[in-house]
Backbone bond lengths (Angstrom), bond angles and torsions (degrees), N, CA, C in turn:
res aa  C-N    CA-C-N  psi(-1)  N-CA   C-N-CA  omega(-1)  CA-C   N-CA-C  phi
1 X - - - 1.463 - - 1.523 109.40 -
2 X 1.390 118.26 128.05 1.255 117.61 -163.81 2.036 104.65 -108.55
3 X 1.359 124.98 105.63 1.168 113.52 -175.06 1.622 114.85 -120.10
4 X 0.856 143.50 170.47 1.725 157.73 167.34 1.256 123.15 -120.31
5 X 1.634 88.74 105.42 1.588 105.41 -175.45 1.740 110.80 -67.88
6 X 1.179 131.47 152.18 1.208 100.01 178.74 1.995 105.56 -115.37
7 X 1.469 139.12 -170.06 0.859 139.68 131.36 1.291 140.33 -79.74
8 X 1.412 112.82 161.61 1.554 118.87 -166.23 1.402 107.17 -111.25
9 X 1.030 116.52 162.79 1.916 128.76 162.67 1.553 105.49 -131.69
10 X 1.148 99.31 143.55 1.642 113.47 172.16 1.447 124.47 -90.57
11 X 1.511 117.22 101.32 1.093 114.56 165.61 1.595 128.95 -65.12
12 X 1.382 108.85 85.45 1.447 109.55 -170.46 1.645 107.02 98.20
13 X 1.401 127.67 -176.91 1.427 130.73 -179.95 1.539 102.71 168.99
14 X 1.160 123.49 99.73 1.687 148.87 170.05 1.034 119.67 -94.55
15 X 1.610 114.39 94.76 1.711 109.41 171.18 1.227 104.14 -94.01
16 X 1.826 115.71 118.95 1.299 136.85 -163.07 1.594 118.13 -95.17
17 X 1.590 105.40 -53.36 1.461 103.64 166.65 1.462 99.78 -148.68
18 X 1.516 115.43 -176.82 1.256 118.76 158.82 1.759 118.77 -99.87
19 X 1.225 119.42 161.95 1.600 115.67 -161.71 1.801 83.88 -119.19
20 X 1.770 96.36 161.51 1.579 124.17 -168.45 1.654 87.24 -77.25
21 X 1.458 128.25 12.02 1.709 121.69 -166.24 1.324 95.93 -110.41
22 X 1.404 108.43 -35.67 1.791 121.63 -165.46 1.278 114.94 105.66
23 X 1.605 118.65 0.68 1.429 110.37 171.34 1.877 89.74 -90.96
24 X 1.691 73.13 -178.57 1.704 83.41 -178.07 1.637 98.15 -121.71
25 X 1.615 107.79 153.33 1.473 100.50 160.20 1.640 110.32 -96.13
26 X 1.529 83.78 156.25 1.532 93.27 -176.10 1.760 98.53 -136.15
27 X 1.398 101.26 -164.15 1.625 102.46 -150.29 1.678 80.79 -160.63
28 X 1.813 123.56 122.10 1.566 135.29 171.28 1.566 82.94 -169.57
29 X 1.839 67.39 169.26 1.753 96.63 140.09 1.345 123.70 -149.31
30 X 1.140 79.91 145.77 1.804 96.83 -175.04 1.516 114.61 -83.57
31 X 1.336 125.67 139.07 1.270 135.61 -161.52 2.009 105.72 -147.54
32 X 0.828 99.39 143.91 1.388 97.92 -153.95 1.674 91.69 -97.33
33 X 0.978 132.11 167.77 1.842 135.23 -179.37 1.555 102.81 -128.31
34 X 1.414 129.62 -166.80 1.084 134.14 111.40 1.559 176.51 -28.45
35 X 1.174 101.43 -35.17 1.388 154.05 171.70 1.952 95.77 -57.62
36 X 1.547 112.25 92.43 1.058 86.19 -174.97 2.242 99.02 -126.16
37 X 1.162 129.21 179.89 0.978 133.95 125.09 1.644 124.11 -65.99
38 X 2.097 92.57 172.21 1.943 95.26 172.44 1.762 85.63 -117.79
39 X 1.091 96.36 153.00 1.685 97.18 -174.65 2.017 99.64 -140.94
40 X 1.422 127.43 80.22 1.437 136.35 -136.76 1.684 84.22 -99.74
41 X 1.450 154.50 118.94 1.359 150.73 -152.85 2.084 86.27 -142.31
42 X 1.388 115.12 112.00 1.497 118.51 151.22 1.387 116.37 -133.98
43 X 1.503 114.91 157.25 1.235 122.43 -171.45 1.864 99.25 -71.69
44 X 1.228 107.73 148.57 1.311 121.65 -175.45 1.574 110.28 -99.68
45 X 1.217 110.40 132.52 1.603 138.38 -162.74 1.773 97.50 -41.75
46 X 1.278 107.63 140.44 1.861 112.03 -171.93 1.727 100.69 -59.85
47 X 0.989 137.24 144.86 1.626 150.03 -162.88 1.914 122.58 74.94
48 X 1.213 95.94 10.85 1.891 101.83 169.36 0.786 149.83 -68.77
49 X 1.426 110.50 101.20 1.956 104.85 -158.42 1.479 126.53 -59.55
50 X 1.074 99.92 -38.80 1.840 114.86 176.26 1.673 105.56 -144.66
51 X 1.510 88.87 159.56 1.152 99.36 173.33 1.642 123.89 -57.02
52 X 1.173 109.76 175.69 1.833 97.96 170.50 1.787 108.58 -140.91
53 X 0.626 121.82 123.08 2.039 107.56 175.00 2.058 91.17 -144.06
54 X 1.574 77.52 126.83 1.509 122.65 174.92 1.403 115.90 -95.21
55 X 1.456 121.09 111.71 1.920 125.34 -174.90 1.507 98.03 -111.24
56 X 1.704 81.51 128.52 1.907 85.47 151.42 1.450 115.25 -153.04
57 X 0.828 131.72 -131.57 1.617 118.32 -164.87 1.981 98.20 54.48
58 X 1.496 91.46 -160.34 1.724 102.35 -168.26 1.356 107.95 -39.59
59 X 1.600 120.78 159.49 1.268 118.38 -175.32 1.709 102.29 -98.71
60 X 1.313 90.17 147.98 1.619 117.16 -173.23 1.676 102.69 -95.35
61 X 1.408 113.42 157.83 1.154 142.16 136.49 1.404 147.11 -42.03
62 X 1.042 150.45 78.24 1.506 143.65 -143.27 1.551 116.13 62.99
63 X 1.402 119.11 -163.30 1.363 125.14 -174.55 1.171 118.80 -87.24
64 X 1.641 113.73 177.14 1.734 106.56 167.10 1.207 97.90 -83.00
65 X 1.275 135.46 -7.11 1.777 119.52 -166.60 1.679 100.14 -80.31
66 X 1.436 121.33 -22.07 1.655 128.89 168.91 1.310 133.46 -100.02
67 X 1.138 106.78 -2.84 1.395 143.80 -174.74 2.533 95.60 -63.89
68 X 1.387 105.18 133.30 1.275 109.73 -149.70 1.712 75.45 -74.27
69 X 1.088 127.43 -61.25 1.344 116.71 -162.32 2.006 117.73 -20.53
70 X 1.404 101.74 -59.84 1.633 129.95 169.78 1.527 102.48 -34.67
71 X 1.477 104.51 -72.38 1.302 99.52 179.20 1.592 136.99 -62.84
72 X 1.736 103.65 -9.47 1.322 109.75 164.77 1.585 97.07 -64.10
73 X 1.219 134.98 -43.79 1.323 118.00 -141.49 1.570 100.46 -72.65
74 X 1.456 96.27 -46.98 1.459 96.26 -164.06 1.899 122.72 -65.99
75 X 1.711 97.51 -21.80 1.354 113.89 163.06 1.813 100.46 -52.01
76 X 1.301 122.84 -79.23 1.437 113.17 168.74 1.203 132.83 -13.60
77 X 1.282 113.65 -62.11 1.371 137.78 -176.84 1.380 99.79 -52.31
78 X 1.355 127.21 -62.15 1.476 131.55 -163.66 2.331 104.77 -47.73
79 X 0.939 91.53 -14.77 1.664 103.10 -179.01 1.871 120.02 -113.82
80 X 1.595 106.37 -61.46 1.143 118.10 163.21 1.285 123.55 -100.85
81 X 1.587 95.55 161.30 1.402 125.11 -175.34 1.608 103.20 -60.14
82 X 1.662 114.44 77.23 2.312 83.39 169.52 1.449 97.19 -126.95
83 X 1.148 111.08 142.38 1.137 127.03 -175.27 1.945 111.23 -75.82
84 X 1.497 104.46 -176.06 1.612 101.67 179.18 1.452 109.52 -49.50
85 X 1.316 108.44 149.02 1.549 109.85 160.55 1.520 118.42 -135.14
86 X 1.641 96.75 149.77 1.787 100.78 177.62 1.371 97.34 -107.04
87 X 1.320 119.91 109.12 1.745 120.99 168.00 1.840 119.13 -92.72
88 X 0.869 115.55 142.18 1.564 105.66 -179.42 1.960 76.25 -133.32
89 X 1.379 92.10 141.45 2.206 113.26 175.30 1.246 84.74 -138.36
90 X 1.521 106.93 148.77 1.340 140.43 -178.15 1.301 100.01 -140.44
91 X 1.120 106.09 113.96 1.636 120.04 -173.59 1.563 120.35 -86.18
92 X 1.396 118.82 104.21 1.746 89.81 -169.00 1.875 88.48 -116.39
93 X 1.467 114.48 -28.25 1.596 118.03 169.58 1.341 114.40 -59.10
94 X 1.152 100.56 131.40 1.766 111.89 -179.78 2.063 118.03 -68.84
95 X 1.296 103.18 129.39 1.693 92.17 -171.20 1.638 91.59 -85.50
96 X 1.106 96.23 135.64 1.856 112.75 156.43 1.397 89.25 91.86
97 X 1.390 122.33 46.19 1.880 115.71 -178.60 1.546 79.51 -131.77
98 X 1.214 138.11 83.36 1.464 121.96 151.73 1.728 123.73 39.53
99 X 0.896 105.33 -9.95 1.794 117.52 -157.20 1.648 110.64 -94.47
100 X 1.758 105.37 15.52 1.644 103.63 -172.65 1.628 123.66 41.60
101 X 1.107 114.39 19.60 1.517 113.34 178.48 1.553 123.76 -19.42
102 X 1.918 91.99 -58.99 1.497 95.24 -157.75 1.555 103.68 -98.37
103 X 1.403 115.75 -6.93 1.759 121.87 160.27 1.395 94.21 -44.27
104 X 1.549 96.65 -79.28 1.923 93.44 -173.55 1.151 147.85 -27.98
105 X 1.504 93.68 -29.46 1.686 120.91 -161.44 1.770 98.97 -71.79
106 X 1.573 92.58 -53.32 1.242 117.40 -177.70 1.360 122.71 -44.64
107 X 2.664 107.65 -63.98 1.373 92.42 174.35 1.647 125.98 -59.89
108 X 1.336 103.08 -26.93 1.370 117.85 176.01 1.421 118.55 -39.32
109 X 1.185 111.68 -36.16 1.798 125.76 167.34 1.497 114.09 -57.40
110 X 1.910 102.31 -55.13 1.249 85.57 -161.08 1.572 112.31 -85.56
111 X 1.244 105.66 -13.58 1.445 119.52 172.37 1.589 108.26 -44.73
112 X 0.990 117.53 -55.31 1.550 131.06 -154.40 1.616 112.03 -90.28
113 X 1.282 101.35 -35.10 1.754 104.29 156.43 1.796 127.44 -81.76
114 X 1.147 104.33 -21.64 1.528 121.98 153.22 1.349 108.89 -47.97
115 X 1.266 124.25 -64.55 1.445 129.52 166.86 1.317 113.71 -94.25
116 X 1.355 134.73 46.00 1.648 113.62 149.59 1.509 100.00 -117.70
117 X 1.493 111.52 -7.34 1.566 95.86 -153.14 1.641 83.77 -126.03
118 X 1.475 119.65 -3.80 1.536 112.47 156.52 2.015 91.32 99.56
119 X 1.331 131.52 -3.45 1.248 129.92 167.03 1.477 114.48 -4.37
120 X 1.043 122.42 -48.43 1.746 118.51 -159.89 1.373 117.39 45.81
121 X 1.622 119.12 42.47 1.431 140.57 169.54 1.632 106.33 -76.90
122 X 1.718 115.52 113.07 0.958 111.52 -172.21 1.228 125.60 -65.86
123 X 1.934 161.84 179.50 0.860 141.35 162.97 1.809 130.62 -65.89
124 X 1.464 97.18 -33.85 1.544 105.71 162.18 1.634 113.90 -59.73
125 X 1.570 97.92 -42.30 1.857 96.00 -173.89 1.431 91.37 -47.63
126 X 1.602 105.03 -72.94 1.835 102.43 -152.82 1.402 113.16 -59.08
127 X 1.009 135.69 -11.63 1.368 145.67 141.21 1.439 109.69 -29.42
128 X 1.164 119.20 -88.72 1.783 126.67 165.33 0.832 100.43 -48.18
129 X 1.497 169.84 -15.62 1.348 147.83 163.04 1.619 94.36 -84.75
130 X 1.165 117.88 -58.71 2.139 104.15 -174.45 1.857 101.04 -45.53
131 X 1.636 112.56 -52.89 1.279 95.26 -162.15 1.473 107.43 -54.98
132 X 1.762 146.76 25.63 1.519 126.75 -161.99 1.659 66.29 -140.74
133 X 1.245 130.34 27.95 1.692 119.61 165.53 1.593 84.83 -117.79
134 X 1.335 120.74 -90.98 1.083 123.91 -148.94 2.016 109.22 -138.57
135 X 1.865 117.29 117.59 1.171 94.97 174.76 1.743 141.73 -51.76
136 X 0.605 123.80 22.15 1.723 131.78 168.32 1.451 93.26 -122.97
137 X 1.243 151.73 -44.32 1.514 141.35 -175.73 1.530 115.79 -31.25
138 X 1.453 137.42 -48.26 0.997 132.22 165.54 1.531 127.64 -51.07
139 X 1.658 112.32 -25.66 1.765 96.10 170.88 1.416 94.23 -97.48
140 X 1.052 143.23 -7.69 1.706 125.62 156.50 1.436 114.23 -34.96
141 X 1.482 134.41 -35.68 1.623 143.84 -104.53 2.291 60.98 -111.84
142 X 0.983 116.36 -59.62 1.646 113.10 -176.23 0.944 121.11 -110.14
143 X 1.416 135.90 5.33 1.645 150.39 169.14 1.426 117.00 57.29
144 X 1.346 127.66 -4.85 1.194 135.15 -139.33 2.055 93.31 -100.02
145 X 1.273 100.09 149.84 1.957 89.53 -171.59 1.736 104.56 -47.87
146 X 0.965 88.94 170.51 1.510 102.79 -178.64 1.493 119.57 -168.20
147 X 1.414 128.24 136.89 1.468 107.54 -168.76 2.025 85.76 -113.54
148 X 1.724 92.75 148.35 1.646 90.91 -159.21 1.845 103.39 -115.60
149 X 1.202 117.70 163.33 1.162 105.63 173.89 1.177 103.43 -144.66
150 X 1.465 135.04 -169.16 1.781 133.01 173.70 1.784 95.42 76.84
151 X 1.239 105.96 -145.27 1.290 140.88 -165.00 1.478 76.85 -76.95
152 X 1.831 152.09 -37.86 1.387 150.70 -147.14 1.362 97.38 111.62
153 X 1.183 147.28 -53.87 1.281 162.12 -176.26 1.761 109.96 -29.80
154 X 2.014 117.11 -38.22 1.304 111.20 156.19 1.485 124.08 -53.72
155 X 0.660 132.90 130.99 1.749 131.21 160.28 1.886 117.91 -120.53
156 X 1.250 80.55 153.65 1.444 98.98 -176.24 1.818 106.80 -153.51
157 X 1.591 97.35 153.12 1.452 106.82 -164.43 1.484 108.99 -62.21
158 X 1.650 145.15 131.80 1.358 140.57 165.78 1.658 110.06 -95.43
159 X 1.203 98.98 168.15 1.661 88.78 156.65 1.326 122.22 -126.63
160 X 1.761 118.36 155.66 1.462 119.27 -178.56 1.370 104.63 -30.59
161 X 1.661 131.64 109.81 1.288 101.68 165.18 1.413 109.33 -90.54
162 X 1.345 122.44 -16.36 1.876 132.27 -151.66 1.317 86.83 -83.83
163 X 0.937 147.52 -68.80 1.267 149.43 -120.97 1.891 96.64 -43.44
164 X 1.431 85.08 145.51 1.793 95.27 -179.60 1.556 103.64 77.86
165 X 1.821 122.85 -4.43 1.148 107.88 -166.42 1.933 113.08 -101.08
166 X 0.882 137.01 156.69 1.469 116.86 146.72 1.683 138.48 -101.20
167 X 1.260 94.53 146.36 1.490 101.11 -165.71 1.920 101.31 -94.85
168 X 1.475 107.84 150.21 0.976 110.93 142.71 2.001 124.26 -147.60
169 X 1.168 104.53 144.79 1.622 123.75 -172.47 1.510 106.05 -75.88
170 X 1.271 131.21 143.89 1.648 141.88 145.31 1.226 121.57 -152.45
171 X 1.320 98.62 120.97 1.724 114.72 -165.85 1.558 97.04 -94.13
172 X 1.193 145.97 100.30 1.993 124.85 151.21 1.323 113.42 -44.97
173 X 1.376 122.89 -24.44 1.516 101.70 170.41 1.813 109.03 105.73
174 X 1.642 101.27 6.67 1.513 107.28 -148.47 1.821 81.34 -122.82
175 X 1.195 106.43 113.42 1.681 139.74 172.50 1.607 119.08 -47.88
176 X 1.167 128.60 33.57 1.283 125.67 -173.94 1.591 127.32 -54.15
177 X 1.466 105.55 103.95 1.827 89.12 -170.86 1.201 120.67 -62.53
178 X 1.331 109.17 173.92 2.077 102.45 -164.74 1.674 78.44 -93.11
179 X 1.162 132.23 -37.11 1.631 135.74 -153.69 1.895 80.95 -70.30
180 X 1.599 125.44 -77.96 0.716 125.40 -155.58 1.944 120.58 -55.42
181 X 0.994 121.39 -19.20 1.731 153.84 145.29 1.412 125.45 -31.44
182 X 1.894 103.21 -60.29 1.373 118.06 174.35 1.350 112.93 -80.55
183 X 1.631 113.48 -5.63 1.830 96.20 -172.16 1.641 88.56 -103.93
184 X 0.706 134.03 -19.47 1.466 110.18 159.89 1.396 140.11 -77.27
185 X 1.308 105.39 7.33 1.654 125.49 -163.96 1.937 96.37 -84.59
186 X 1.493 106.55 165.09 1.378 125.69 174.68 1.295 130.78 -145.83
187 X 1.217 100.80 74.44 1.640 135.84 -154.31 1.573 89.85 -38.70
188 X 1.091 118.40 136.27 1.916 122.79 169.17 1.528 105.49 -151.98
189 X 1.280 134.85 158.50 1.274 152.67 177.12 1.612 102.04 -82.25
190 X 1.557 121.09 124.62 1.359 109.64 158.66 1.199 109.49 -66.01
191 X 1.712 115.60 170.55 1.035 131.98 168.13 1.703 100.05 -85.70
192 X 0.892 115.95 -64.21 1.268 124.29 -164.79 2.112 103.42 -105.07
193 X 1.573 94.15 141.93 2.071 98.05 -156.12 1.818 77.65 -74.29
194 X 1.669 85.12 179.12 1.916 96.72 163.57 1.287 99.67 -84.71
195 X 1.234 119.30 -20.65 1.543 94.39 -154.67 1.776 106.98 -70.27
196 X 1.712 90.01 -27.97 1.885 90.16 -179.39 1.420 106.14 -72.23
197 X 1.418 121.36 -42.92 1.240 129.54 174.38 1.884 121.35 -32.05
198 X 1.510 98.97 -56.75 1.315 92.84 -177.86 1.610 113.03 -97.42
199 X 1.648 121.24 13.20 1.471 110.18 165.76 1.049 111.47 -96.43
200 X 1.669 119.72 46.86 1.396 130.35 159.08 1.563 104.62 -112.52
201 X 1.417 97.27 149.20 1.991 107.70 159.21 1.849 104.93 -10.23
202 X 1.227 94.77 136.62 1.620 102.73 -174.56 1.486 99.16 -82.16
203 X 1.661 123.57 -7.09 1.691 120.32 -161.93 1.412 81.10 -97.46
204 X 1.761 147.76 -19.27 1.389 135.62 -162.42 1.910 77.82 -88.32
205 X 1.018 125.15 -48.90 1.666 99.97 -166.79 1.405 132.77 -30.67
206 X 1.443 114.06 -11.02 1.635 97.32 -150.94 1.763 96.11 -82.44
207 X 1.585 106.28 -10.79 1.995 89.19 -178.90 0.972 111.86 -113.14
208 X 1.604 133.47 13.90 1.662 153.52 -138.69 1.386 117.29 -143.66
209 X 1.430 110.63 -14.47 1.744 129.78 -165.72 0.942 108.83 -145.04
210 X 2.231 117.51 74.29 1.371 90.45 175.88 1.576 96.52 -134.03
211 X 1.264 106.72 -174.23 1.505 118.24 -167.86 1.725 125.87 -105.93
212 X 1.416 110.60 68.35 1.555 114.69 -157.59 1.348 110.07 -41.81
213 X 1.421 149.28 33.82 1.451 149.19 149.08 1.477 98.06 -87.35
214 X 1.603 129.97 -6.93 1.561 99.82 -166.38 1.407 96.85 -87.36
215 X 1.826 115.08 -29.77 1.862 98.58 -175.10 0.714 105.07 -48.39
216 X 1.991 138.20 -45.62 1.156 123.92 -166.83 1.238 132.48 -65.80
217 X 1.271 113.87 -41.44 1.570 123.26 167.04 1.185 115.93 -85.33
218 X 1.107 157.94 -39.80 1.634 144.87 162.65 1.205 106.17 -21.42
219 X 1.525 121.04 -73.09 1.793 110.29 -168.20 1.525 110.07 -61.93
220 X 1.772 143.05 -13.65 0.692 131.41 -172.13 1.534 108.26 -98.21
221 X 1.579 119.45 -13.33 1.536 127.67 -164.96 1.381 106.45 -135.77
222 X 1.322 132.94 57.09 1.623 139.04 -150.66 1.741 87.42 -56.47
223 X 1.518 132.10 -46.14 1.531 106.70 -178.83 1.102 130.28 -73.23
224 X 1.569 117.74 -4.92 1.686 103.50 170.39 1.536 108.97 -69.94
225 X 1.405 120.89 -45.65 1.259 114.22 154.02 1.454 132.06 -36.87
226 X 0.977 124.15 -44.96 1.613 127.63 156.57 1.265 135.28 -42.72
227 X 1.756 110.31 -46.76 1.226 109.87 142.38 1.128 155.93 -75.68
228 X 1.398 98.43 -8.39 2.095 105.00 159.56 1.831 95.49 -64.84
229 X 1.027 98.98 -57.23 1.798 117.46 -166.20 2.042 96.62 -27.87
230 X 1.676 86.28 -59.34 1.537 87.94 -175.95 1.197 140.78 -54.52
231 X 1.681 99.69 -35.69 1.649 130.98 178.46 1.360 87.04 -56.18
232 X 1.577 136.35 -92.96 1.209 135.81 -158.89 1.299 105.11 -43.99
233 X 1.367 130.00 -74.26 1.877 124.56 175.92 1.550 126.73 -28.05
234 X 1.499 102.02 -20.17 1.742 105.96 159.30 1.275 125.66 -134.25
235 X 1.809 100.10 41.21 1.322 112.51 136.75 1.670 107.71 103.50
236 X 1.352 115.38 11.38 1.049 99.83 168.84 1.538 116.66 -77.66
237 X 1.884 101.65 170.45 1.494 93.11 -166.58 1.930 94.25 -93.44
238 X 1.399 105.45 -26.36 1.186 111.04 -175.12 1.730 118.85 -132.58
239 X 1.766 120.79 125.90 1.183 103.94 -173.15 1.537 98.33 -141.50
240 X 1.030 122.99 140.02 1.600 126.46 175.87 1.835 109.24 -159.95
241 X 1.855 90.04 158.34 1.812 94.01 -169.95 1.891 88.63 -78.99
242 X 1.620 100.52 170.05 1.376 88.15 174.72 1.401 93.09 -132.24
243 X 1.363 106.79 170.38 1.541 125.95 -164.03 0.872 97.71 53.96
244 X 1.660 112.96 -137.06 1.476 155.68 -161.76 1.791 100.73 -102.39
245 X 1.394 124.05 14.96 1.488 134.26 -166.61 1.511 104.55 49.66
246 X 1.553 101.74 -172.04 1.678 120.12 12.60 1.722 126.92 -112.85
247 X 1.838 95.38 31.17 1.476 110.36 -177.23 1.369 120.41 -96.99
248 X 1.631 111.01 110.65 1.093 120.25 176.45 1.530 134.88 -93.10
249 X 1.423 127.03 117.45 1.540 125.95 -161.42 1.221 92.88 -98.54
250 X 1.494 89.12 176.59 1.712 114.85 -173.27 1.728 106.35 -149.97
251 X 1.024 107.55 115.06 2.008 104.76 -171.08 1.611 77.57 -127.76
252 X 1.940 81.13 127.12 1.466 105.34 -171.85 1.848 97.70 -122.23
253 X 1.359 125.35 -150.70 1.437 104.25 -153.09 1.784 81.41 -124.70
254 X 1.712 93.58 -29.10 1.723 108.90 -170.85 1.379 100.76 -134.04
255 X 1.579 121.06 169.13 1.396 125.85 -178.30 1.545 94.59 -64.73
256 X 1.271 117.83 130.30 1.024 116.19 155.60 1.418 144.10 -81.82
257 X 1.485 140.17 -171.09 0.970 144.49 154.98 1.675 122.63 -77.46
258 X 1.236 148.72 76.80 0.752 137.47 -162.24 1.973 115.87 -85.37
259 X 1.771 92.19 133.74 1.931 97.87 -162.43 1.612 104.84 -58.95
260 X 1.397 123.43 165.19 1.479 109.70 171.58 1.842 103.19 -67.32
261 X 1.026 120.68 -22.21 2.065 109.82 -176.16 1.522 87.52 -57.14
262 X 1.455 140.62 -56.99 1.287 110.17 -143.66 1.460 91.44 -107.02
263 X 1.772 143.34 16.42 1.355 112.13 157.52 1.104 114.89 -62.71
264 X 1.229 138.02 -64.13 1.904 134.50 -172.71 1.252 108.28 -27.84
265 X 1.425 131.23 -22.54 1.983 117.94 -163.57 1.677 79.28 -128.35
266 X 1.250 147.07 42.47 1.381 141.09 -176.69 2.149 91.55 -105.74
267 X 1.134 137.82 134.46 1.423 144.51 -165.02 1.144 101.84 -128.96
268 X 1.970 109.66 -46.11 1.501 100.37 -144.92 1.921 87.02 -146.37
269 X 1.466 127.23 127.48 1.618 118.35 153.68 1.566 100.74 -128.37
270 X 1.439 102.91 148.08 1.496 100.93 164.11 1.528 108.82 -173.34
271 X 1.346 125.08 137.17 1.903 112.46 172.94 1.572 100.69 -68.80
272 X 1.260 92.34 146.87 1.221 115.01 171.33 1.950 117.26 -57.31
């Protein structure tokens, strides 16, 4: 079964407190894009010792034997019946760009073996099984917006806000760790939630909707800053880094014109 995980952008990003675990809670929403992987899942030939999954598209980090997809399976496995598998991933989401790549990759796994092998894994279950992969893995499990809270792992219903809008993607290419991100952070309580925040005019967002990882990374990455800078200078109505970076969007009202500075780091355009 051949499926496409997709990526996310963060509407907004609130680090609220720190937890007695060492994660922190935070406060977004997640909104799903275009931008997808191919994620190809078949049962493996009768006598197979292990699984096997083959990557190509963008280059990855470590092996396939550590690779999150793998470890979805075997997370599965520890409960249900799944037999060997041959996975082939085609990477077209950037790893370490804010964009949940390999969350996706992941619910995308368990999603798709849930239904090939007939599981009857409820949607909350596989939910609780993504959240013990990765906190954002559980709104992968339905992709659909969601505003998140906890570790991200709470969810709650959002609404289309884009629709009619266009998006555009820019990666610099520059690896920001999420670990290295959160230790500079200074967890505070909004005054005011996102959710009221963003059921205003999408043109009031730009001083009302922002993502406390950029103080931290701006002074250390002067061009991710550059590329918000740019997004707005050609007209978007709304532009922010997402996650933990280092991918910065731009939601404009119409396709835009995009300047030559930000074609080279451009990944992903599409209306919503």
């Amino acid at each position: 079964m051949l499926v496409f995980p997709k990526a996310k952008i963060n509407l907004g990003l609130r680090i609220t407190g720190r937890r007695p675990d060492g994660y922190h809670d935070i406060e977004t929403l997640f909104y799903p894009v275009g931008l997808c992987d191919a994620l190809e899942i078949v049962r493996a030939p009768d006598g197979s010792k292990k699984d096997l999954l083959t990557i190509t598209g963008i280059s990855m980090p470590g092996t396939p034997d550590d690779n999150i997809v793998l470890l979805s399976v075997r997370k599965l496995r520890e409960t249900f019946p799944v037999p060997r598998l041959n996975i082939h991933l085609h990477k077209k989401i950037p790893a370490g760009a804010g964009l949940g790549g390999g969350s996706s990759d992941a619910a995308s796994t368990l999603r798709t073996i849930n239904r090939i092998f007939s599981l009857s894994v409820d949607t909350q279950k596989l939910k609780d099984i993504a959240a013990t992969l990765g906190s954002d893995c559980p709104f992968f499990i339905e992709s659909v917006p969601a505003f998140a809270s906890g570790r991200g792992e709470i969810l709650a219903p959002a609404p289309f806000l884009l629709n009619g809008y266009y998006v555009v993607l820019a990666n610099p290419g520059i690896q920001a760790g999420t670990r290295e991100a959160y230790a500079g952070c200074r967890p505070a309580l909004p005054e005011t939630s996102l959710e009221e925040l963003v059921s205003r005019p999408l043109k009031e967002w730009k001083d009302t909707v922002v993502n406390d990882f950029e103080e931290i990374l701006f002074p250390q990455y002067p061009l991710i800053k550059e590329l918000k800078s740019a997004f707005y200078d050609s007209g978007a109505v709304f532009s922010l880094m997402s996650g933990s970076g280092s991918t910065v969007y731009g939601i404009y009202s119409e396709k835009p014109s995009i300047p030559k500075f930000l074609v080279k780091y451009v990944i992903f355009e599409a209306s919503f």
